[in-house]
C-alpha positions as a Markdown table, in Angstrom:
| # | Residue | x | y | z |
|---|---|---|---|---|
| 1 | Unk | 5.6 | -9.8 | -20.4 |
| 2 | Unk | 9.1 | -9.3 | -18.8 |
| 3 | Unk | 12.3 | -11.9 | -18.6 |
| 4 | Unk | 15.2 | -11.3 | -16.2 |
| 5 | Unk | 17.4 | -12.5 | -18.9 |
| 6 | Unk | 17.6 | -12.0 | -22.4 |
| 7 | Unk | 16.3 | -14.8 | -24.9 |
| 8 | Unk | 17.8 | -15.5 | -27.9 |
| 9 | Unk | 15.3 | -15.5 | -30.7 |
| 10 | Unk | 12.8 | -13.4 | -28.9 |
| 11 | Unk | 12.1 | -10.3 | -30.4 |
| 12 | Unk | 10.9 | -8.8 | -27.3 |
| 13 | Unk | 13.6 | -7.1 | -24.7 |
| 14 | Unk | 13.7 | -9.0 | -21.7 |
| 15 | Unk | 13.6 | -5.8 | -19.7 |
| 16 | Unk | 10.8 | -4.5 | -21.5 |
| 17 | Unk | 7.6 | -4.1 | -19.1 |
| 18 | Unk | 4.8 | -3.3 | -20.4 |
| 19 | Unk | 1.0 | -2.9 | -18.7 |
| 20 | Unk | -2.3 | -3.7 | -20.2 |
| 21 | Unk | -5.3 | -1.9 | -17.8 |
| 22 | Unk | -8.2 | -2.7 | -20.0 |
| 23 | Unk | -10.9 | -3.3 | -16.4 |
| 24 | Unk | -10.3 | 0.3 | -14.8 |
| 25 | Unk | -13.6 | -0.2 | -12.9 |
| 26 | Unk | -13.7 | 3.9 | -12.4 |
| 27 | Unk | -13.6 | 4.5 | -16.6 |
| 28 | Unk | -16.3 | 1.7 | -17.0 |
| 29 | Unk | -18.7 | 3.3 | -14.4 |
| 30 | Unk | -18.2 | 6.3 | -15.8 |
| 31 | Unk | -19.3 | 5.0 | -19.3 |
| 32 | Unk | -22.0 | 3.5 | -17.9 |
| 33 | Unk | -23.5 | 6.0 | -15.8 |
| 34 | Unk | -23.2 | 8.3 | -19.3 |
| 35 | Unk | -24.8 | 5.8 | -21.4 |
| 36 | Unk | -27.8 | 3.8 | -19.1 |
| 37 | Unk | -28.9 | 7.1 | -17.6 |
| 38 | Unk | -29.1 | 8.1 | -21.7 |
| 39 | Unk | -26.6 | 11.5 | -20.1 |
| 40 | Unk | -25.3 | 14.1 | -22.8 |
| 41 | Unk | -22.8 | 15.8 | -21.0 |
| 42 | Unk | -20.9 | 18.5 | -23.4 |
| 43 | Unk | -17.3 | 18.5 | -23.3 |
| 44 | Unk | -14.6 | 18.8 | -26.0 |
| 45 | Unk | -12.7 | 15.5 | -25.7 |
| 46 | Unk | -15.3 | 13.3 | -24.3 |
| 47 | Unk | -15.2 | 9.9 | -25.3 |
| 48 | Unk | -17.4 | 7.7 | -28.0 |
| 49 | Unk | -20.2 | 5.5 | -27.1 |
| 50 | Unk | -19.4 | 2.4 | -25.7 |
| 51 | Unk | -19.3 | -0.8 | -28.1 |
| 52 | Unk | -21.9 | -3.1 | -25.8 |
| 53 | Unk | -24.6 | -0.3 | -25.1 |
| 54 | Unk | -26.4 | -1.0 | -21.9 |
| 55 | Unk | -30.1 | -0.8 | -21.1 |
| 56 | Unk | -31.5 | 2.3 | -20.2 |
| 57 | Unk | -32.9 | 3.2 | -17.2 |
| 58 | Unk | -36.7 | 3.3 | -17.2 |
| 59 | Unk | -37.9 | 7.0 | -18.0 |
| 60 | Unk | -39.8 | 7.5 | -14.6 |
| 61 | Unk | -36.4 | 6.9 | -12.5 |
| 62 | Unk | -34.7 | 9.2 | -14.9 |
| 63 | Unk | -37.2 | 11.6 | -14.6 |
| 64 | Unk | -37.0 | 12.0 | -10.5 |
| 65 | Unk | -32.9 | 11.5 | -11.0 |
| 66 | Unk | -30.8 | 15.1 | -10.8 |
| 67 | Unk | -29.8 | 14.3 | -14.3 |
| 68 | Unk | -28.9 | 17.9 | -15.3 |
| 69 | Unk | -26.6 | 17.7 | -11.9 |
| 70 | Unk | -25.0 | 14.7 | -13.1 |
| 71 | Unk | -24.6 | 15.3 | -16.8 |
| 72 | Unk | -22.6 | 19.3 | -15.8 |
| 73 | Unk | -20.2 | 17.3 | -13.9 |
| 74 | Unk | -19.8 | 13.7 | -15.7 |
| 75 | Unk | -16.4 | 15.9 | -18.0 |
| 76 | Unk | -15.1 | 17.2 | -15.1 |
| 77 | Unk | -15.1 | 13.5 | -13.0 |
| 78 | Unk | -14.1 | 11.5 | -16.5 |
| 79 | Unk | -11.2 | 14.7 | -16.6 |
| 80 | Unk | -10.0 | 13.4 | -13.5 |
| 81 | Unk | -10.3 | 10.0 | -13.3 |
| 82 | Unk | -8.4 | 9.4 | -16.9 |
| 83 | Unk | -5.7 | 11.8 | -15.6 |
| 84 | Unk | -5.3 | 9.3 | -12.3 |
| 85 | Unk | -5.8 | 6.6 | -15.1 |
| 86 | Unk | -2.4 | 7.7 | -16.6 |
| 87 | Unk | -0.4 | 7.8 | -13.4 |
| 88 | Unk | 2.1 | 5.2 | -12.3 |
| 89 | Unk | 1.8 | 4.3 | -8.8 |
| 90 | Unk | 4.8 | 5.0 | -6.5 |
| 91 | Unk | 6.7 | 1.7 | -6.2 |
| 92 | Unk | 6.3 | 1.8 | -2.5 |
| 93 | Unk | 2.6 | 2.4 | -1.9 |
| 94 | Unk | 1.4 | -1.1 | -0.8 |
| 95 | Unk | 4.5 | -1.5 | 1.7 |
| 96 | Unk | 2.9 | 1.9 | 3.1 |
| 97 | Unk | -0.7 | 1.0 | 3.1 |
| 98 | Unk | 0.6 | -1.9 | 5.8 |
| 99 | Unk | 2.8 | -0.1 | 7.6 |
| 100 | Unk | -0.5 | 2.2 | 8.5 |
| 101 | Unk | -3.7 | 1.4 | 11.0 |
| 102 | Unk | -6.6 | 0.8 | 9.5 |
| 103 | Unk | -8.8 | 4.3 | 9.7 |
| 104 | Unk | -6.0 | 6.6 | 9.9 |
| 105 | Unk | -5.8 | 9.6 | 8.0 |
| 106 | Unk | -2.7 | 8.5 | 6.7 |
| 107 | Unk | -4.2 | 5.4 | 4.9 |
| 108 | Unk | -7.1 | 7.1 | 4.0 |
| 109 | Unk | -4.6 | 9.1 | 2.0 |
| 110 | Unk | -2.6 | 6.7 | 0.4 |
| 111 | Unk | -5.8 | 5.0 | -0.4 |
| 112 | Unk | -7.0 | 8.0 | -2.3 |
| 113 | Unk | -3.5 | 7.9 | -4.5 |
| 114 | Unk | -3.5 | 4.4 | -5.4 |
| 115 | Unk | -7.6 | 4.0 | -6.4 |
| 116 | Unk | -7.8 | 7.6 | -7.6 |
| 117 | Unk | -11.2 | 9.4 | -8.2 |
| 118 | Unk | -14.3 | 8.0 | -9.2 |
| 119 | Unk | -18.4 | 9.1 | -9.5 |
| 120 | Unk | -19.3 | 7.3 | -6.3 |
| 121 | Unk | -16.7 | 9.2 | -4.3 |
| 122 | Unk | -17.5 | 12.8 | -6.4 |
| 123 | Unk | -21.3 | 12.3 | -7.1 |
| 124 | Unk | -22.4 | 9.5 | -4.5 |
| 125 | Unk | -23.7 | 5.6 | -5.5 |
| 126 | Unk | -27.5 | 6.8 | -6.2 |
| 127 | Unk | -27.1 | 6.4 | -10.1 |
| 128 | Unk | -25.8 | 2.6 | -9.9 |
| 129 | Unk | -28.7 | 0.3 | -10.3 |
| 130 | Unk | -28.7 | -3.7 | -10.2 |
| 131 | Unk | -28.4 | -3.4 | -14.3 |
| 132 | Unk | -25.0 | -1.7 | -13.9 |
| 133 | Unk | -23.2 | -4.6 | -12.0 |
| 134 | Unk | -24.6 | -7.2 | -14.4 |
| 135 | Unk | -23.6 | -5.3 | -17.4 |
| 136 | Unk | -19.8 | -4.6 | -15.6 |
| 137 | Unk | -20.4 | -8.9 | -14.8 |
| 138 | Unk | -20.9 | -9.0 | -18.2 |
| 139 | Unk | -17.6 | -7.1 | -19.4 |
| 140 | Unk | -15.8 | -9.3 | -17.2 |
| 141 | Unk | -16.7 | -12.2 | -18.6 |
| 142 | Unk | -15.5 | -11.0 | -21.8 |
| 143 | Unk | -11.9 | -10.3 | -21.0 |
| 144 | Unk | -11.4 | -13.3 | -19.4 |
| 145 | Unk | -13.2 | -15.3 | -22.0 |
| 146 | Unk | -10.7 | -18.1 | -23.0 |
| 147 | Unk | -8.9 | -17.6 | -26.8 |
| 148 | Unk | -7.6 | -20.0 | -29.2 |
| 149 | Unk | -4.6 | -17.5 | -30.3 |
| 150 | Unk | -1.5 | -17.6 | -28.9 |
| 151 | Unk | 0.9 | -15.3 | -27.5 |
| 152 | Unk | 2.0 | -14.1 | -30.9 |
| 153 | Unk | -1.3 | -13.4 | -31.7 |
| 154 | Unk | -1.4 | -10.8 | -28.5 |
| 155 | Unk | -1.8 | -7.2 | -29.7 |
| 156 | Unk | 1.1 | -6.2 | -28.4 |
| 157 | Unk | 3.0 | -8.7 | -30.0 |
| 158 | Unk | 1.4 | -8.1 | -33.7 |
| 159 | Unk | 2.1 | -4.4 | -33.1 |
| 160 | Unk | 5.9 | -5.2 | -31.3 |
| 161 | Unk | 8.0 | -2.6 | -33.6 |
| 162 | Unk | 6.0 | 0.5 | -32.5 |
| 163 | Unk | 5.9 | -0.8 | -29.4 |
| 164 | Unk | 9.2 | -1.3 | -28.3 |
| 165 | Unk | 9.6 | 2.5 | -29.8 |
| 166 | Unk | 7.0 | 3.9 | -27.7 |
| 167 | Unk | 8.2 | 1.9 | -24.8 |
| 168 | Unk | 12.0 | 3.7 | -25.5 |
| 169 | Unk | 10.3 | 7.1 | -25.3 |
| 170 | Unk | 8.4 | 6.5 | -22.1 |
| 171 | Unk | 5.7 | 4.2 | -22.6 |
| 172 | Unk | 4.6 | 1.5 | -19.5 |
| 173 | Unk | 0.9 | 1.3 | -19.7 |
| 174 | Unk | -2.1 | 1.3 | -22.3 |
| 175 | Unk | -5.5 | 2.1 | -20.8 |
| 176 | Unk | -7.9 | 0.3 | -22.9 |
| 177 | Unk | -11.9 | 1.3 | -23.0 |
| 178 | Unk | -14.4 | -0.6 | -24.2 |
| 179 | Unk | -15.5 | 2.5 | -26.6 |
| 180 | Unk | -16.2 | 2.7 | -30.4 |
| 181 | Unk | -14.2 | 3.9 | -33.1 |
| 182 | Unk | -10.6 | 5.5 | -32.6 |
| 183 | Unk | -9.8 | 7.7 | -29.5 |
| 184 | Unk | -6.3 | 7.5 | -29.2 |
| 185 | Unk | -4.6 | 9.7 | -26.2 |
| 186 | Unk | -1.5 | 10.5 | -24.4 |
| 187 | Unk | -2.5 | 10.6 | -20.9 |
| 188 | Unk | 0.3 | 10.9 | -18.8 |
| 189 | Unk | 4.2 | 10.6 | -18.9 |
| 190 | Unk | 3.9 | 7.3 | -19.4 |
| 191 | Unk | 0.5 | 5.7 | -20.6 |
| 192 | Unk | -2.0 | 6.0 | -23.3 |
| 193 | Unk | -5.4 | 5.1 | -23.8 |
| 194 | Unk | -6.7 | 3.4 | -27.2 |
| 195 | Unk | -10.0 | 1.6 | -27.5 |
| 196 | Unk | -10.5 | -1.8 | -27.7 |
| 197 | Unk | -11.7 | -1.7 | -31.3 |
| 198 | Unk | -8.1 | 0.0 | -31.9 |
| 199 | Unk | -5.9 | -2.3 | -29.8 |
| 200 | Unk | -7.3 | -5.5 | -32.1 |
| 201 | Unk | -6.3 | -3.4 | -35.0 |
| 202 | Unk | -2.7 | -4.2 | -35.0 |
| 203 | Unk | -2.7 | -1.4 | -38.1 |
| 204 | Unk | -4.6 | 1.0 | -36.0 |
| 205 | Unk | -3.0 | 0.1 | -32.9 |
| 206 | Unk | 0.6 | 0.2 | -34.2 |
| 207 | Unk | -0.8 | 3.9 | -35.7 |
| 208 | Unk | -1.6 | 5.2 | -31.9 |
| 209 | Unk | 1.3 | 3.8 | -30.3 |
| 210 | Unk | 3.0 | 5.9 | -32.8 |
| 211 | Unk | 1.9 | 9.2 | -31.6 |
| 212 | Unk | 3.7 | 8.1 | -28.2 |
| 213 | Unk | 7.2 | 9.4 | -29.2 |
């Protein structure tokens, strides 16, 4: 939402941008991975379970699976990814990326800044099975399901005051998760990641933005 001029009557500052990332393919793999390969990695901010749980993978696959391996680094990779997660890319980057071959070390690079970390690049693409791209189909499909409710119906919108205050203290992107409960955290300069039970809470979503400033 952003207006180059300022609108009488709208509550909303026209210079006021504001990012939603709520498909952050890295997080969701990582939440799969966790969940279908039934993982219990021990960590001491790790996030809930997620709200649409996926289907396990069949005991004998887990069995020959290095699901110790996986399961000691799954905090270390979700550390890292959700610290990319909160980074704002430099303004720049893509102008870059064309002005370099394809191949080069150099893209390869700038590549690597703009995706960030993920498992496939840290652990390798063994643990994705054919049940892991429909369930991600599946949380696609979701998001981009048509709704009756307007824009004033948005979350951001319904949760505006606290908004625009967070926004003042730094605030240019929300990282939402598909997790349950409340896990609400500052993850950078700049963004902060809610779930998505919390961001259709306009109470509970006005109380994390809240912890912003």
């Amino acid at each position: 939402m952003f207006s180059i001029e300022p609108m009488p009557g709208n509550p909303w500052p026209h210079d006021m941008v504001i990012r939603v990332d709520d498909d952050l393919q890295s997080l969701l793999e990582l939440l799969w991975v966790r969940e279908a390969w039934q993982l219990h990695p021990i960590g001491d901010d790790l996030p809930p379970a997620l709200v649409d749980t996926p289907i396990a993978v069949a005991p004998a696959m887990r069995r020959s699976a290095p699901t110790s391996e996986w399961e000691a680094v799954w905090p270390r990779v979700w550390e890292e990814v959700l610290e990319h997660a909160g980074t704002t890319p430099r303004p720049d980057i893509f102008e870059r990326l064309q002005a370099t071959p394809n191949g080069s070390p150099d893209r390869a690079r700038l590549l690597r800044e703009l995706v960030g970390p993920s498992w496939r690049e840290e652990v390798g693409g063994e643990a994705f099975t054919d049940e892991a791209e429909q369930w991600m189909q599946a949380q696609f499909e979701q998001r981009v399901r048509p709704s009756s409710a307007g824009l004033e119906a948005q979350p951001e919108r319904l949760s505006l005051e606290a908004l625009i205050q967070a926004w003042k203290c730094g605030l240019t992107t929300v990282v939402q998760i598909p997790c349950r409960g409340t896990f609400t955290r500052r993850i950078g300069p700049h963004a902060i990641l809610v779930t998505v039970g919390t961001r259709a809470d306009p109470e509970r979503y006005t109380e994390a933005l809240r912890i912003f400033c």
